[in-house]
DSSP file (Angstrom, degrees, kcal/mol; ACC not computed):
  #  RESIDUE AA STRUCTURE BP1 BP2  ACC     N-H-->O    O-->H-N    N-H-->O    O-->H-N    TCO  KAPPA ALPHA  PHI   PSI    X-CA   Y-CA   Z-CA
    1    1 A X              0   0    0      0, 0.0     2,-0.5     0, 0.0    50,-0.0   0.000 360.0 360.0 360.0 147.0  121.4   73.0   90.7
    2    2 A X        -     0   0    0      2,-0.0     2,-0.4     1,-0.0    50,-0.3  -0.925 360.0-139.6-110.0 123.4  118.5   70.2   90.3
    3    3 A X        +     0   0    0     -2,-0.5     2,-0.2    48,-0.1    48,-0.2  -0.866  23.4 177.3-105.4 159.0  119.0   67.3   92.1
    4    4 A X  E     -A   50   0A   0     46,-3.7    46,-0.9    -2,-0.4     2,-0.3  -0.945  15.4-149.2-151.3 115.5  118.3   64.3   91.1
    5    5 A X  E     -A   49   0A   0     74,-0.4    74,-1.9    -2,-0.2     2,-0.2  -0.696   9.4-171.3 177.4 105.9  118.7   60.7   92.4
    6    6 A X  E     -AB  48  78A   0     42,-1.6     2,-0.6    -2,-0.3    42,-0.6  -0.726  19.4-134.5-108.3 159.8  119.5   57.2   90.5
    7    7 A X  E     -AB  47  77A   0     70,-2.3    70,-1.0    -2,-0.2    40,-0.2  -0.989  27.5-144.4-119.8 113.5  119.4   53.7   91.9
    8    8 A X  E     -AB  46  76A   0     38,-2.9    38,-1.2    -2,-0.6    68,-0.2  -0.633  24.5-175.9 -68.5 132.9  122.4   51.1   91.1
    9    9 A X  E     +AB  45  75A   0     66,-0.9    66,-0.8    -2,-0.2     2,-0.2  -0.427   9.1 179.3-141.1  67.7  123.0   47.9   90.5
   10   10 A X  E     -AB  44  74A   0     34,-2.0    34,-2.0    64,-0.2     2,-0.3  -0.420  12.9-177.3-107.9 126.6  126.7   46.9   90.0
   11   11 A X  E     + B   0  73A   0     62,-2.0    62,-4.2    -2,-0.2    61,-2.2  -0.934  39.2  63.0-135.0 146.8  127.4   42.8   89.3
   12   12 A X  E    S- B   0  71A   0     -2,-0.3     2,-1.3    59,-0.3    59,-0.2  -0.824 100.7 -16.3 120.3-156.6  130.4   41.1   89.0
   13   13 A X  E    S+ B   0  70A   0     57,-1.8    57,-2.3    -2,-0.2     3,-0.1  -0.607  93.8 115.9 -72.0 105.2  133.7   40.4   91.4
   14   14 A X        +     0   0    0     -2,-1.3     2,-0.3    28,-0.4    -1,-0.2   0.423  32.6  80.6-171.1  34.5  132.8   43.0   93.7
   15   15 A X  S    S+     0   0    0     -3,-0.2    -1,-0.3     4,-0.1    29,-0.0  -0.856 104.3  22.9-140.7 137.4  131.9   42.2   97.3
   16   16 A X  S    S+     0   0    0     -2,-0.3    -1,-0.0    -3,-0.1    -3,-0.0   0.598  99.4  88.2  31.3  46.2  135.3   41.7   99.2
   17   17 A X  S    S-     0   0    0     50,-0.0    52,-0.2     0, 0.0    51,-0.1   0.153 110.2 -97.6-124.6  27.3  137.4   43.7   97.0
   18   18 A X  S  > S+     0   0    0     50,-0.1     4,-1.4     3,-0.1     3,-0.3   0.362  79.4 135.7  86.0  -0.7  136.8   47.0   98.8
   19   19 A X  H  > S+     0   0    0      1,-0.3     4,-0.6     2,-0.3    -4,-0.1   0.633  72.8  48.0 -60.5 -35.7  134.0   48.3   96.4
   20   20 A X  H >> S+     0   0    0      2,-0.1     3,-1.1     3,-0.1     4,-1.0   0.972 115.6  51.9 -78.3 -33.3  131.5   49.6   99.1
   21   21 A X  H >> S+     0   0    0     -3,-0.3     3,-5.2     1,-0.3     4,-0.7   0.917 115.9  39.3 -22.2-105.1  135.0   51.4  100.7
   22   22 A X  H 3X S+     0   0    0     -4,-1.4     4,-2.0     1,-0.3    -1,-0.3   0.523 109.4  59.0 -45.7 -21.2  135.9   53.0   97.5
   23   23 A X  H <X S+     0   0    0     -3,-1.1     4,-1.3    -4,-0.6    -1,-0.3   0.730 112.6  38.3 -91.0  -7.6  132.2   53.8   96.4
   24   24 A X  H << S+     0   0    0     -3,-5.2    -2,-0.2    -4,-1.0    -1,-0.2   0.474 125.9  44.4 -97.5  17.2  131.5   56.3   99.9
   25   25 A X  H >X S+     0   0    0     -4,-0.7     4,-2.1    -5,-0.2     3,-1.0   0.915 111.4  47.7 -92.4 -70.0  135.0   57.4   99.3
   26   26 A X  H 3X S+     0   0    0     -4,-2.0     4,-3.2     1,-0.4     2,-1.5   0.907 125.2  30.0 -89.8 -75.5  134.8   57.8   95.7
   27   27 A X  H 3< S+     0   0    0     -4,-1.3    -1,-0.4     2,-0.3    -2,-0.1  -0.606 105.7  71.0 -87.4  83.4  131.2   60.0   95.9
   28   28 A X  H X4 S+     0   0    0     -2,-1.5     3,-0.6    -3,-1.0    -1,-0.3  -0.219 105.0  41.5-119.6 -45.5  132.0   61.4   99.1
   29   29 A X  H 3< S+     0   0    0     -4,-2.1    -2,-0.3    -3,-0.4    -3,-0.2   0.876 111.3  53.5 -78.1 -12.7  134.6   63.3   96.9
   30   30 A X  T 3< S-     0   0    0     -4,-3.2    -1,-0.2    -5,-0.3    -3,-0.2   0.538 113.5-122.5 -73.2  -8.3  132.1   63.9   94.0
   31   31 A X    <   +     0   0    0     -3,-0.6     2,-0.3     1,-0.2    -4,-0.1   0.886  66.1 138.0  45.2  41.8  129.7   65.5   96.8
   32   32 A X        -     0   0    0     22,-0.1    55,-0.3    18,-0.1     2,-0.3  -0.749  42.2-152.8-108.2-175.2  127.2   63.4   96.0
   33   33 A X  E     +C   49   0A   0     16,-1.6    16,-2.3    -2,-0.3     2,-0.3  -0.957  40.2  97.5-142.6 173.8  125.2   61.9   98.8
   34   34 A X  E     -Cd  48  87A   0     52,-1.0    54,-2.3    -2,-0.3     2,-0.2  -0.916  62.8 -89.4 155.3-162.5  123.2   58.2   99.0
   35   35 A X  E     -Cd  47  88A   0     12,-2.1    12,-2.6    -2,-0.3     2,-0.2  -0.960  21.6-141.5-154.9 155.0  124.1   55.1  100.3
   36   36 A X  E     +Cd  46  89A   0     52,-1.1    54,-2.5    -2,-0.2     2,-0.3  -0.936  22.6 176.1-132.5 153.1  126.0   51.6   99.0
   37   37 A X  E     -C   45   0A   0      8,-1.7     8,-2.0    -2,-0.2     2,-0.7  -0.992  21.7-134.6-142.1 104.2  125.0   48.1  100.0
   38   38 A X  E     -C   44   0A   0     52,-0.5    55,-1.2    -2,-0.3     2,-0.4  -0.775  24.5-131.8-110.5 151.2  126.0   44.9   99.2
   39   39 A X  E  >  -C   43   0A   0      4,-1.8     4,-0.6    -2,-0.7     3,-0.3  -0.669  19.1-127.9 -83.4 118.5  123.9   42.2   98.5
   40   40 A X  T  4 S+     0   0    0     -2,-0.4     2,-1.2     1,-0.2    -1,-0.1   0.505 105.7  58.7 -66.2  -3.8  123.3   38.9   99.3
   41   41 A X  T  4 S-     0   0    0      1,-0.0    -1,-0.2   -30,-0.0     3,-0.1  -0.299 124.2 -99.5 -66.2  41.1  123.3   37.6   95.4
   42   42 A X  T  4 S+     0   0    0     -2,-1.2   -28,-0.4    -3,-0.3   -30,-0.2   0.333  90.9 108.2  60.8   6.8  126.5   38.9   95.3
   43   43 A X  E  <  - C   0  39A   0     -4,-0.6    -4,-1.8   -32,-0.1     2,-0.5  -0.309  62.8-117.4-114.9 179.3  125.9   42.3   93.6
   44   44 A X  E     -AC  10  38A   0    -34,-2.0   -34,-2.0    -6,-0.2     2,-0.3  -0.996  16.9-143.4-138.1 159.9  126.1   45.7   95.2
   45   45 A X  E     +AC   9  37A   0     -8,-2.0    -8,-1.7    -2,-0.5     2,-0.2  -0.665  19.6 178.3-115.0 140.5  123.3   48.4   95.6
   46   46 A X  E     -AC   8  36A   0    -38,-1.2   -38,-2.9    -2,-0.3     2,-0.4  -0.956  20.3-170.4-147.4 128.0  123.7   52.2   95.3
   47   47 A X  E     -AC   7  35A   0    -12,-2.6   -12,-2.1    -2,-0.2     2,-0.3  -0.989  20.3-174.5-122.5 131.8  121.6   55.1   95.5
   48   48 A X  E     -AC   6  34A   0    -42,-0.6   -42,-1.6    -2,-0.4     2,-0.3  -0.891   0.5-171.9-111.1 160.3  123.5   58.4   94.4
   49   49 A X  E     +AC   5  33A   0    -16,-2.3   -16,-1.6    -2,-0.3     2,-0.3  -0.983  35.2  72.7-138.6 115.1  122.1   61.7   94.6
   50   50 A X  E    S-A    4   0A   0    -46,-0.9   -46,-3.7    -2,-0.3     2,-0.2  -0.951  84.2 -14.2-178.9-153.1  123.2   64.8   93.5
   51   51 A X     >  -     0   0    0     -2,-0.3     4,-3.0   -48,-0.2   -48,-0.1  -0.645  62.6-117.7 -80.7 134.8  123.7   67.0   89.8
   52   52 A X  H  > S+     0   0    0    -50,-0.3     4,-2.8    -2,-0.2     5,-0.4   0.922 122.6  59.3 -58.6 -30.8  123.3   64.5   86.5
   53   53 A X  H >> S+     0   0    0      1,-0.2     3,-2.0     2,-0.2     4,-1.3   0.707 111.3  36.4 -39.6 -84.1  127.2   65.9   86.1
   54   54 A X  H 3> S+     0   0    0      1,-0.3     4,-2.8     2,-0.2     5,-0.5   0.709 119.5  49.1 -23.0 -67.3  128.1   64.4   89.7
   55   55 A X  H 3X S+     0   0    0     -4,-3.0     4,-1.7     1,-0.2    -1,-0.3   0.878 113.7  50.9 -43.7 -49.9  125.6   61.2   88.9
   56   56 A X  H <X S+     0   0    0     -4,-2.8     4,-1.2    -3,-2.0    -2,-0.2   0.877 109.6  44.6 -39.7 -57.0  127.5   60.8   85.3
   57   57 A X  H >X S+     0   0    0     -4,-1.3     3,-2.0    -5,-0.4     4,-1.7   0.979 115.3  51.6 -79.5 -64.3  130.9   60.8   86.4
   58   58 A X  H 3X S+     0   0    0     -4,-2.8     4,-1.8     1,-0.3    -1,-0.2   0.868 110.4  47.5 -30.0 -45.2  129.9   58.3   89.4
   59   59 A X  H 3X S+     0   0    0     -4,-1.7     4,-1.5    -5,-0.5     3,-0.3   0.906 106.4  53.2 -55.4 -41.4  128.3   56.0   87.2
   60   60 A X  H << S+     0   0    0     -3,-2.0     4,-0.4    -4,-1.2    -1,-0.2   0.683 118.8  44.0-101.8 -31.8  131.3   55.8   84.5
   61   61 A X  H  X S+     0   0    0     -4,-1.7     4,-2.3    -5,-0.2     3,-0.5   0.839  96.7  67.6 -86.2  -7.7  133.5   55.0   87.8
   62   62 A X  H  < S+     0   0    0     -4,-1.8    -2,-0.2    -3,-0.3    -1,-0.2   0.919  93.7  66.2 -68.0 -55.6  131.0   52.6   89.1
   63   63 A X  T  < S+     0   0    0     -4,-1.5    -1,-0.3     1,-0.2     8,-0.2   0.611 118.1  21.4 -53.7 -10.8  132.2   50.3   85.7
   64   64 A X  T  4 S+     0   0    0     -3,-0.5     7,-0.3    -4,-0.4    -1,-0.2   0.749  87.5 171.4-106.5 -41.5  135.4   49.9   87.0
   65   65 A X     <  -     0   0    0     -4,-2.3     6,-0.1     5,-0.1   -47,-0.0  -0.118  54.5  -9.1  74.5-175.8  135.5   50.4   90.7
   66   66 A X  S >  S-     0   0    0    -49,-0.1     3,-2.2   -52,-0.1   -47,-0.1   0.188  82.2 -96.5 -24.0 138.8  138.4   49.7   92.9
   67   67 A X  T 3  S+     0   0    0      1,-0.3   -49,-0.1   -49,-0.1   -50,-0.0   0.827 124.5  47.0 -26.8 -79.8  141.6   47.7   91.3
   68   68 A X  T 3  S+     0   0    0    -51,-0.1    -1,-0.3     2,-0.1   -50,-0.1   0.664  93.9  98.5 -51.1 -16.4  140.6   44.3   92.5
   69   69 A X    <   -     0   0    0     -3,-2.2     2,-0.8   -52,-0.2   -55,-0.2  -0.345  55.8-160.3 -77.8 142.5  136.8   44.8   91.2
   70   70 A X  E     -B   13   0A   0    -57,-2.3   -57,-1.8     3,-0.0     2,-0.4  -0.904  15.9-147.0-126.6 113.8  135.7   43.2   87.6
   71   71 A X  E     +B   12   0A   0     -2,-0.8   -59,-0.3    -7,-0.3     3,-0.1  -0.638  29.1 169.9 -36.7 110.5  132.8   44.9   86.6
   72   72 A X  E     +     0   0A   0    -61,-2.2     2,-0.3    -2,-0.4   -60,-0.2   0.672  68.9   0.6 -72.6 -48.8  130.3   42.7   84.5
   73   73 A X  E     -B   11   0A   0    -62,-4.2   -62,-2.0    -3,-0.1     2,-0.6  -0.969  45.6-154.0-167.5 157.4  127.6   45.2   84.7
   74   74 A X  E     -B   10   0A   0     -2,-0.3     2,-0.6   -64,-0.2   -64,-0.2  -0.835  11.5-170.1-127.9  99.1  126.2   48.4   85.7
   75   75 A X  E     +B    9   0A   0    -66,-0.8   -66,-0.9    -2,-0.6     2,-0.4  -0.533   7.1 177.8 -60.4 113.8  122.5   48.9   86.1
   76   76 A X  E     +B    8   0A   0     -2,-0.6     2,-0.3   -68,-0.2   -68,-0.2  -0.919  12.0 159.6-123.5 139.5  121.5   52.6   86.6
   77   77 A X  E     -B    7   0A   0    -70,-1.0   -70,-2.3    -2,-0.4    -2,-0.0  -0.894  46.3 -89.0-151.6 151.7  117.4   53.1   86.9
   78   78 A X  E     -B    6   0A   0     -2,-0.3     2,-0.3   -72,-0.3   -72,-0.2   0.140  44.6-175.6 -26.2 169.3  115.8   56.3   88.5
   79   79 A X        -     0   0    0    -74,-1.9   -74,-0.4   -73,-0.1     2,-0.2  -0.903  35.7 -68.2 180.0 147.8  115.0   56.8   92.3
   80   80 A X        -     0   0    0     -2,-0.3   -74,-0.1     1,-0.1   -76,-0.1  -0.466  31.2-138.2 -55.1 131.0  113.5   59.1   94.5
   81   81 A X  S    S+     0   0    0     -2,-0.2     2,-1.6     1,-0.2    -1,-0.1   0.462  74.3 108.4 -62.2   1.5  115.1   62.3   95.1
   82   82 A X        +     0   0    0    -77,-0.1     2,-0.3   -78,-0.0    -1,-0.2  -0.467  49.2 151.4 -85.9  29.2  114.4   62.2   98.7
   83   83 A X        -     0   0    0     -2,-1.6     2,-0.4   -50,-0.1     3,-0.1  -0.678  46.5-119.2 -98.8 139.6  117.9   61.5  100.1
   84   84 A X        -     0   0    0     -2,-0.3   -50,-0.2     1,-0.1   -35,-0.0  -0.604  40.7-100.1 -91.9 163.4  119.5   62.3  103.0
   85   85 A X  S    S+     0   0    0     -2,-0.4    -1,-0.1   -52,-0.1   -52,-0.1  -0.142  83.3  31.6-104.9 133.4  122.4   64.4  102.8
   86   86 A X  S    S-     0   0    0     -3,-0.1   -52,-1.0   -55,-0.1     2,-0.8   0.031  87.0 -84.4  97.4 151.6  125.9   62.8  103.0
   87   87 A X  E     -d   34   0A   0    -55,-0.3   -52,-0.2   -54,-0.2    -2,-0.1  -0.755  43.6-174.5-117.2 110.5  127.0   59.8  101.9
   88   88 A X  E     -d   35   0A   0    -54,-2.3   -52,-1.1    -2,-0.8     2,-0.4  -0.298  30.2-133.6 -97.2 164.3  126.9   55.7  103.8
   89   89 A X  E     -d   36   0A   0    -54,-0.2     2,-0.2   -65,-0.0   -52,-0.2  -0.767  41.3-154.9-101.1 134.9  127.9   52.0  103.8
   90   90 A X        -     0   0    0    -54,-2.5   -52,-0.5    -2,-0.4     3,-0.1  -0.797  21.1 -89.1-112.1 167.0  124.6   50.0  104.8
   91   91 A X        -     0   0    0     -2,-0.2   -54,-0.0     1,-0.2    -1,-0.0  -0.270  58.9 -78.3 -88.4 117.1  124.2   46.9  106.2
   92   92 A X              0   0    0      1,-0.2   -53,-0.2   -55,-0.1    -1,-0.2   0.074 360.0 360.0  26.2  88.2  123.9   44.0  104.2
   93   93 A X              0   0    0    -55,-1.2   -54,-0.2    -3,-0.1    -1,-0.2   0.126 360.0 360.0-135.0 360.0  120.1   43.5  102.3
């Protein structure tokens, strides 16, 4: 399996509706590994890492997220593969 490792950029209502919760939950079960963020301009930050299956289906869930979240938009760009294995909430950036 090739892994392979995108960087995320999810805007809309989606900082204090559970969204970083539900995204190490959400690819914790997917076996991918990364880390989620949120940001102060209101958006949250993701790097997932794994097989483009794995990455795909994250991404497609990313656009809805948790009930409460309303998606606006979903920024997906490449990243180093260079992650370390398992998957975090980070601090604030």
């Amino acid at each position: 399996m090739t892994e392979k490792a995108v960087h995320v950029s999810i805007k809309g209502r989606v900082q204090g509706v559970w969204y970083r919760g539900w995204t190490v939950d959400t690819a914790t079960e997917l076996g991918l590994s990364g880390w989620v963020r949120n940001r102060r301009d209101g958006s949250v930050e993701a790097v997932f890492s794994g097989s483009q299956s794995q990455i795909d289906q994250m991404i497609e869930k990313c656009r809805f997220g948790p009930h409460s979240a309303q998606v606006d938009q979903v920024l997906v760009e490449p990243a180093a593969a260079d992650v370390e294995p398992g998957f975090r909430q980070l601090p604030t950036e």
